[in-house]
N, C-alpha and C positions, 0 to 999 in steps of 0.2 A: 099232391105234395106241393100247396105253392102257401105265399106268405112267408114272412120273416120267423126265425125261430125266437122263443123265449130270451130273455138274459140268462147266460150262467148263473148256475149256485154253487162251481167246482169248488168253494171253501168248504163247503158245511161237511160237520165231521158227522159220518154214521157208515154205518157197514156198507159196504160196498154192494150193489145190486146185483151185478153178475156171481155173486156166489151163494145168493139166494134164489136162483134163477132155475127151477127143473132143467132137465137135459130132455125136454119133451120133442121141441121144434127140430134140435137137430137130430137125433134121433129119428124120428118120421124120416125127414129126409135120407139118415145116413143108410137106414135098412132098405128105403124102395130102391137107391142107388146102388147098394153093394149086391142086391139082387141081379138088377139089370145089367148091371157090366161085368158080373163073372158068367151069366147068363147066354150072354146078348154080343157082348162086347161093346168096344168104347164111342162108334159111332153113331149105335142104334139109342145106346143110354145117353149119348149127348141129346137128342133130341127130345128126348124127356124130361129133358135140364126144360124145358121150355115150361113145360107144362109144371114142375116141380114149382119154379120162379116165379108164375102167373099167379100160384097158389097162395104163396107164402107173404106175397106182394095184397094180395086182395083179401087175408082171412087170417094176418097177425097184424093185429094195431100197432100192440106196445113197440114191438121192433120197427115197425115201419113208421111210428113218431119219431122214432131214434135215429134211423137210418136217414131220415128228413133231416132233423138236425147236423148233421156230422153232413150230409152232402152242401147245405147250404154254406156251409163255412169251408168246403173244401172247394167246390165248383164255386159257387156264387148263388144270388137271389131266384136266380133263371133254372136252376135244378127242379127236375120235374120228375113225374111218373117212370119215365122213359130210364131217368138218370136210377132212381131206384131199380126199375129190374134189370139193368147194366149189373150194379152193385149184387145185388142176388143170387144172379145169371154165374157172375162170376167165384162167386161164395160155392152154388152149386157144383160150379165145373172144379173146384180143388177139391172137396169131396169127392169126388169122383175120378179124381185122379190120383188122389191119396190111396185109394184100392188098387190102382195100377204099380206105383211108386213102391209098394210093401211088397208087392207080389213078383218084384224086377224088372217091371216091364218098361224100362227107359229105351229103348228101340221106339216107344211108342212117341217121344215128344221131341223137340227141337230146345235144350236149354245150354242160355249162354252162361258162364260163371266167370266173375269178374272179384279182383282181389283175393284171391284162396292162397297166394305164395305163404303169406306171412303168418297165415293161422296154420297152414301145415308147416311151417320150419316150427314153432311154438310144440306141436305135435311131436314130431320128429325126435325133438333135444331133450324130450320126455319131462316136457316143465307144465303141459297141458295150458287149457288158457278159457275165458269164460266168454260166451259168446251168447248177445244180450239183439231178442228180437220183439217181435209184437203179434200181435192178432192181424197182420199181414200180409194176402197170399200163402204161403204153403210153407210150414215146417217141413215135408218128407220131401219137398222137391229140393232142398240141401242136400239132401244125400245123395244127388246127383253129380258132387265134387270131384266121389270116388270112381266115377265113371269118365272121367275129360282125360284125354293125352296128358300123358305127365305125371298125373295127379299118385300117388301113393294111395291103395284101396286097404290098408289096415289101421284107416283114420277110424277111431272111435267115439263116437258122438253119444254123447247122455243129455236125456231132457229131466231139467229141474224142476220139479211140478208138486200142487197139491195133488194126489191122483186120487181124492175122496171125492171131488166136484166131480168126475167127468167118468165114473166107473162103468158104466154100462158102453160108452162109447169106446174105451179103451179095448173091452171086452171084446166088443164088434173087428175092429181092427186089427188086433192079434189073434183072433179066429180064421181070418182070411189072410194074415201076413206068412210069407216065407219065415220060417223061426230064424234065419242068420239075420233077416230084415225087421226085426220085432227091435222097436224103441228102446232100448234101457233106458230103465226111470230111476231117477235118486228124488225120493220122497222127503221133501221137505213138512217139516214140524214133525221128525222120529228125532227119538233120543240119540240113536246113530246116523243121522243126516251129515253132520258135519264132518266125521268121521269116515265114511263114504266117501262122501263128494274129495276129500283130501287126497285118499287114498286113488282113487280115479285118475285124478291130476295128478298124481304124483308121475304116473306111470304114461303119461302123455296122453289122456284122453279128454275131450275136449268136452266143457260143458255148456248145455244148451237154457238159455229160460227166457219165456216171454214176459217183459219187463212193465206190459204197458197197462197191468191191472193191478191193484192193492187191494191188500182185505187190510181192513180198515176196525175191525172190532180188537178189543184191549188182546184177547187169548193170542189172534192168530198176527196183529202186527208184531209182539213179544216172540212170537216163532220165525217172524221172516227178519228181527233185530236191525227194523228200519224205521224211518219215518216219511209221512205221506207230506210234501209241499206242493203246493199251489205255484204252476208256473204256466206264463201264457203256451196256450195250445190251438193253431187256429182261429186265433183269435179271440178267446176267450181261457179265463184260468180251469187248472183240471188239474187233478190230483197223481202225482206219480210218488212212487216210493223208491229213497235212494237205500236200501236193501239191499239191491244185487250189488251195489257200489263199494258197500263197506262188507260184505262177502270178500268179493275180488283185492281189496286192500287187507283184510286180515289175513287172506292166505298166500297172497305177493304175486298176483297173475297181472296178466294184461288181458285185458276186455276188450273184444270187436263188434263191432255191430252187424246184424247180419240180417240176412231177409231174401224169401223167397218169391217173387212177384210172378203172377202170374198175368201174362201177356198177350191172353187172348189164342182161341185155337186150343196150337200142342205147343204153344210159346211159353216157358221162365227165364224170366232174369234172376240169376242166384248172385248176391253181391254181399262181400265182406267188407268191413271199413275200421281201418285203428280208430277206438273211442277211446282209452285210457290206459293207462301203463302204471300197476300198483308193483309190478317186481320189486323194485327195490322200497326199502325198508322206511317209512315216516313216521318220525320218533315224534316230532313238533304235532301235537293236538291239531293246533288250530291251521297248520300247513294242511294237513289231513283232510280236514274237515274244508279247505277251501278246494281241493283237488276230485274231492268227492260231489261237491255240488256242484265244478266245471265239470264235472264227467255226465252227471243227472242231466244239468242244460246240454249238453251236449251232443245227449241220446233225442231227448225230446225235439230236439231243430234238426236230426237226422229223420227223426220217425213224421215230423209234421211236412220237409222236403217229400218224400214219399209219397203223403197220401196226397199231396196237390200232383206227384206226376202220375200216380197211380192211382186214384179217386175212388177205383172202384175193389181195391185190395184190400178194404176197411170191414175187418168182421167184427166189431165190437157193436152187438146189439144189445147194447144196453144203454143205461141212464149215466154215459162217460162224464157229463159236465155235470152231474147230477142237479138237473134242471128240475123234475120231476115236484122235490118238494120245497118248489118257489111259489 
């Protein structure tokens, strides 16, 4: 893994890579691991994180081109071998803790949560609110909220999702989830999606979507009623869709940004942050439309702080700058 990465191409318009992508790689992975830790339990199957990581570092190119790229612009020139099975290592261990996380076993980790007052009052006053993350660290270690002193445990969290990309994996996961612990999904691009998610929010429940991938072909951007801009991203431009933005502004929520990082060990940091406040009502177009692309900038300089302090919390293995076809 040494030498400079390519120039971006994140202009060029065509479908997005990751959603042409089989669910092969992680798949392999997610079933030797669901094995080994309801099996084995979570120390025996951490050690197998090892060998899982060696694997996938030595015998998948494509992501491991990727995973070069995205390190170098996150770490620096000096990113090596080392720096990728960090990355992997750690990819590994939230698989596999995502089995522990469904199944309740939070006795098993050490997690801090930081900013949760303001999206549980939102919660609370039954006005729900959208809450906007990335490919990350760990979606189910948020649900670790409902577990901290304090915290209100009848918070309802929905993930906003294609759930045709990712069906066999969901499959795997709600097979081994406690059923109170099983995701609700509101299925984006149904003729009742909007209707749904409305209905949800109405009643204070909070919704979840990872913001930091776009499908980019004419059918499914017209379903997500976004568009893709080109804004610098670690140093090179990258495609993000302000979608979730004009979501959150037609239906008058406030948006947080949120993120599960995983810390190394039995360590998360679970952290909320105000990104945007569409509650009340923008009549002015062009007020709208300028509030909507401070919120997009806004998300992306949260999401790119992140991965430099968390370097290795980056699972988007794919062609993110879509460098591939320069």
């Amino acid at each position: 893994m040494s030498g400079p990465p390519p120039e971006a191409g994140g202009t060029k318009s065509r479908q997005a890579e990751w959603s042409r992508t089989p669910e092969r790689s992680n798949m392999l992975a997610l079933r030797v691991i669901c094995w080994i830790a309801i099996q084995c339990g979570r120390p025996l199957a951490r050690g197998v994180l090892h060998l899982i990581s060696v694997y996938f570092l030595l015998f998948s190119p494509t992501p491991r081109r990727h995973i070069k790229r995205y390190l170098f612009r996150a770490i620096g020139p000096n990113a090596g071998w080392s720096d990728g099975y960090k990355l992997l290592h750690a990819f590994a261990s939230t698989v596999l803790d995502r089995i522990y996380f469904l199944r309740g076993r939070m006795d098993l980790f050490d997690v801090k949560v930081q900013g949760n007052v303001p999206v549980e009052a939102e919660a609370q006053a039954g006005r729900g609110a959208f809450l906007l993350g990335a490919h990350v660290g760990s979606f189910e270690a948020l649900g670790a909220c409902k577990h901290q002193s304090g915290c209100p445990e009848d918070l309802r969290l929905a993930m906003l999702m294609y759930p045709d990309n990712a069906q066999q994996i969901n499959a795997v996961l709600n097979a081994i989830a406690l059923p109170e612990l099983r995701p609700h999904v509101i299925a984006l691009g149904r003729p009742h999606s909007m209707l749904a998610l409305r209905d949800w929010l109405d009643t204070g429940g909070l919704a979840g979507l990872l913001a930091d991938r776009t499908l980019s072909g004419p059918e499914e951007a017209g379903q997500q009623r976004g568009s893709s801009i080109a804004l610098p991203f670690l140093g090179a431009p990258a495609l993000f869709n302000d979608g979730p933005f004009r979501l959150a502004a037609l239906l008058r929520r406030k948006v947080f940004f949120m993120a599960g990082l995983y810390a190394g060990g039995a360590r998360y940091d679970v952290l909320f942050e105000p990104l945007a406040d569409f509650s009340e009502r923008i009549t002015n177009p062009e007020e709208r439309e300028r509030r909507i692309r401070a919120a997009l900038e806004s998300y992306v300089t949260r999401l790119e702080a992140l991965c430099r302090a968390y370097p290795y919390n980056w699972f988007n293995f794919h062609d993110f700058w879509l460098e591939d076809s320069v």
